[in-house]
C-alpha positions as CSV (number, residue, x, y, z in Angstrom):
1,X,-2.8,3.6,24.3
2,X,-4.1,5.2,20.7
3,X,-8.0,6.1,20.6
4,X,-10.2,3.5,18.7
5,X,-9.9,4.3,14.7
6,X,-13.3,7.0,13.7
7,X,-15.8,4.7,12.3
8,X,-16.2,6.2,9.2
9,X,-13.5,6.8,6.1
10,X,-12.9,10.4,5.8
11,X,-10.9,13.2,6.8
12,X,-10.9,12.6,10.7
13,X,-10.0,8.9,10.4
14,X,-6.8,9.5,8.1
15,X,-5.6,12.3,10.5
16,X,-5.8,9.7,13.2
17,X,-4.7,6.9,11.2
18,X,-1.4,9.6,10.9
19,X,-1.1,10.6,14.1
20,X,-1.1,6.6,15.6
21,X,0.8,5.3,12.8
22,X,3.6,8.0,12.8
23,X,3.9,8.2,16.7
24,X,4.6,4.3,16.6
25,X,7.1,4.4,13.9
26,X,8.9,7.3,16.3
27,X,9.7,4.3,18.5
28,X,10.6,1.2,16.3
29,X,13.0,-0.8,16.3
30,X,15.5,-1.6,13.7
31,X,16.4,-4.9,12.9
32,X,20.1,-5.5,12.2
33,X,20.8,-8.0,9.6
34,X,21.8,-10.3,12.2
35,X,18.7,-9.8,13.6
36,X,16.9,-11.0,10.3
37,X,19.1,-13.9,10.5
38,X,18.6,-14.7,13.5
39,X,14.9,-14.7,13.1
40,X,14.8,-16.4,9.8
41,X,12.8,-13.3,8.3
42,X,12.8,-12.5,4.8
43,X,11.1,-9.0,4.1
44,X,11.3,-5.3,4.9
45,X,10.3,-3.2,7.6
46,X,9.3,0.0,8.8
47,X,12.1,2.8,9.4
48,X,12.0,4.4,12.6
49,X,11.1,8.1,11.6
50,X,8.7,6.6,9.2
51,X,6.1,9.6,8.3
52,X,3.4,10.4,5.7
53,X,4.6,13.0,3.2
54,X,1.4,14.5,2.5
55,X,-0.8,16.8,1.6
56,X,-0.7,16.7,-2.3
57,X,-3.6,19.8,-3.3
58,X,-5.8,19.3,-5.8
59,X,-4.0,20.6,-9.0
60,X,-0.7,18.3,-8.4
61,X,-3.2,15.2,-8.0
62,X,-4.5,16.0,-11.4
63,X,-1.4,16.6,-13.5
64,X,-0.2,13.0,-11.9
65,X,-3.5,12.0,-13.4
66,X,-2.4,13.0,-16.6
67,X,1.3,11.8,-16.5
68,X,0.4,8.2,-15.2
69,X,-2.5,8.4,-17.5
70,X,-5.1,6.9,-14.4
71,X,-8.2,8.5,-12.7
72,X,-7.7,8.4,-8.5
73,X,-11.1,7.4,-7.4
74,X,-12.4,9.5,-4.5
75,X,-11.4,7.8,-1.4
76,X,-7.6,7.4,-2.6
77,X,-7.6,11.0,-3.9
78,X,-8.4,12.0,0.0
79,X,-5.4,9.7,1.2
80,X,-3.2,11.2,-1.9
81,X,-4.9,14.8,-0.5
82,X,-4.5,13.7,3.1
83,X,-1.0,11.6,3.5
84,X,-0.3,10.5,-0.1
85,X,3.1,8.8,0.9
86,X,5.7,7.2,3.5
87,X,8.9,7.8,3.8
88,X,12.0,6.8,4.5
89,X,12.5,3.3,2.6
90,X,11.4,0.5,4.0
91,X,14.9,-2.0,4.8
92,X,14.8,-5.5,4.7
93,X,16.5,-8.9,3.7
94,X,16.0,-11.4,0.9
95,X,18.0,-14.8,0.2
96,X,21.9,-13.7,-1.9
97,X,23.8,-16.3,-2.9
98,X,25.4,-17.5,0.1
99,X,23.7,-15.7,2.9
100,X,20.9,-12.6,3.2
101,X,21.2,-9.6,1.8
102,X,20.0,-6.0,3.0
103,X,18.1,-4.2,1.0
104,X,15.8,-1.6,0.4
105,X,11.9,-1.1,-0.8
106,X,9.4,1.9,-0.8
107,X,6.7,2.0,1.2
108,X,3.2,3.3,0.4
109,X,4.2,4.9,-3.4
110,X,5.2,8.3,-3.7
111,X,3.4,9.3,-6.8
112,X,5.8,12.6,-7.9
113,X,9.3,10.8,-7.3
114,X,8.8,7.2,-7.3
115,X,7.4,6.9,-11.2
116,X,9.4,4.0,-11.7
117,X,8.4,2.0,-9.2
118,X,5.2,2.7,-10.1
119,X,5.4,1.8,-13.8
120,X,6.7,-1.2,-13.0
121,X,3.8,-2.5,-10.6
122,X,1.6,-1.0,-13.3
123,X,3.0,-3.3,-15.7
124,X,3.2,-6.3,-13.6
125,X,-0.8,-6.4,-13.6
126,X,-0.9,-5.3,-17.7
127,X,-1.9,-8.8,-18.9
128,X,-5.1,-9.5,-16.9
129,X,-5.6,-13.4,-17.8
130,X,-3.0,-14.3,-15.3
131,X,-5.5,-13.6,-12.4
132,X,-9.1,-12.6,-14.2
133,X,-10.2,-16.2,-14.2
134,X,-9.1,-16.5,-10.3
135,X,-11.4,-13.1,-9.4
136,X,-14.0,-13.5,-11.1
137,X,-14.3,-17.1,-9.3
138,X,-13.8,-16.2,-6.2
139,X,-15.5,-12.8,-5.5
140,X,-17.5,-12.6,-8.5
141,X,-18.1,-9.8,-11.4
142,X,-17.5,-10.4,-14.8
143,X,-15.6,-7.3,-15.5
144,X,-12.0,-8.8,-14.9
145,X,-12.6,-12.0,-18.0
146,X,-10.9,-11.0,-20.6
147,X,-13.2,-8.6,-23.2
148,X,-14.9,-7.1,-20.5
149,X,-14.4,-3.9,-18.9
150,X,-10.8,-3.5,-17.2
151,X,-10.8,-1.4,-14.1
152,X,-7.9,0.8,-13.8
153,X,-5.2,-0.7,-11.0
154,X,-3.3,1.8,-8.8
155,X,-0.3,0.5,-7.3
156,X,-0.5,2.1,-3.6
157,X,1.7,-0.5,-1.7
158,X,4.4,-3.3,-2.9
159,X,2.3,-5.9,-4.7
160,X,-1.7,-3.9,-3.6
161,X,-3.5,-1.9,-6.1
162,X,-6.9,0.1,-5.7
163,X,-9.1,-0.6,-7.7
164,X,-11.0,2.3,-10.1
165,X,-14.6,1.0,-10.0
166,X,-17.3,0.8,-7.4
167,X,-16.2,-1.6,-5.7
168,X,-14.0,0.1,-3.2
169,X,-11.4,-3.0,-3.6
170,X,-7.8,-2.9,-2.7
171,X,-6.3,-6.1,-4.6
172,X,-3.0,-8.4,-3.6
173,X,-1.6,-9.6,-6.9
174,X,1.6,-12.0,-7.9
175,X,1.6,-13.3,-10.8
176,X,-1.6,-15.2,-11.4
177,X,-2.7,-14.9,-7.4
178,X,-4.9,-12.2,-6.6
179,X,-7.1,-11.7,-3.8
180,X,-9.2,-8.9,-2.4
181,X,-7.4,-7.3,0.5
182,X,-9.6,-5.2,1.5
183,X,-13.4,-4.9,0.9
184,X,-12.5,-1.2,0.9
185,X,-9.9,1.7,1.6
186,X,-10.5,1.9,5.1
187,X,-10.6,-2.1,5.7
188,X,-7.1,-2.1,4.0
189,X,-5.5,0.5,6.1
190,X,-6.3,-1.0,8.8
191,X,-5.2,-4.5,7.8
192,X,-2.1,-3.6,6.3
193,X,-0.5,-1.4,9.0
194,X,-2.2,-3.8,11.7
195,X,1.3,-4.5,13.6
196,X,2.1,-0.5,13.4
197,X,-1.3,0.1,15.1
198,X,-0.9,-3.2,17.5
199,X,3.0,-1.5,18.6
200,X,0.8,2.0,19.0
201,X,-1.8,0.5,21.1
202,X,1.4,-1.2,23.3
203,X,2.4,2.5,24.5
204,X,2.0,3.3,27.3
């Protein structure tokens, strides 16, 4: 069974949130596209082999500063500094025309080699009417109406972006639906690689 996470975000808890994580992806299981068929699952999942690709240092995160034109806010520059990305691919199924189809989808983004990815969740979230309205009714701050101040949103997972301000926010966005995922970086870890953590805490 994997230790209890460290309390606090920092340095010890992203080693151990590498260790549990990456020693449960070392045991996964596969499903075969029968298998999403069988189960009636549309979506990807993890590889087994998964691992974090980082450290970036210091000087890389800046010049991706500069390319993507963003600032990292300090607790995602540790991740980027600590385990930046995932890899292999995440596979998965959606609907095809007659019957599923396999594909594959990125997991947490790899800021030097998956640009265009990137870009393109960057420019999903460009227009901020579609979902200012629905923030800034449901968790408050003014800074998301239109004419206000527009916090930077970096894309770190599918459709979640971390949010430059103080707020410590990691967002879910489609389209016009956007909630807060995770009151901050650590909460969202934690939430979104739950059933990785769950499948560590199963080991014996």
């Amino acid at each position: 069974m994997a230790p209890d996470p460290p309390p606090e975000y920092g340095p010890g808890f992203l080693t151990w949130l590498r260790e549990t994580t990456e020693a449960a992806w070392a045991n996964v299981e596969e499903p075969s596209l029968d298998d999403f068929r069988s189960a009636g699952f549309i979506g990807a999942t993890w590889r087994r082999g998964t691992r974090w690709t980082g450290p970036l240092d210091d000087e890389t995160i800046t010049q991706l500063e500069r390319r993507f034109g963003v600032h990292f806010p300090p607790d995602y520059r540790l991740l980027l500094q600590t385990l930046h990305s995932t890899t292999p691919w995440r596979r998965g199924a959606h609907d095809g025309t007659v019957d599923l189809v396999e594909y594959r989808a990125p997991g947490f983004y790899d800021w030097l080699h998956e640009g265009t990815c990137i870009r393109a969740r960057m420019q999903a979230v460009a227009d901020r009417s579609e979902f200012a309205e629905e923030l800034d009714l449901h968790y408050g701050g003014r800074r998301w109406l239109e004419g206000g101040p527009s916090p930077q949103l970096l894309p770190i997972y599918a459709h979640r972006y971390v949010v430059d301000d103080d707020s410590q926010w990691v967002l879910s966005i489609v389209g016009g639906d956007a909630i807060v995922y995770g009151e901050n970086l650590r909460a969202y870890l934690l939430a979104e690689l739950d059933d990785v953590l769950k499948a560590s805490e199963d080991r014996p």
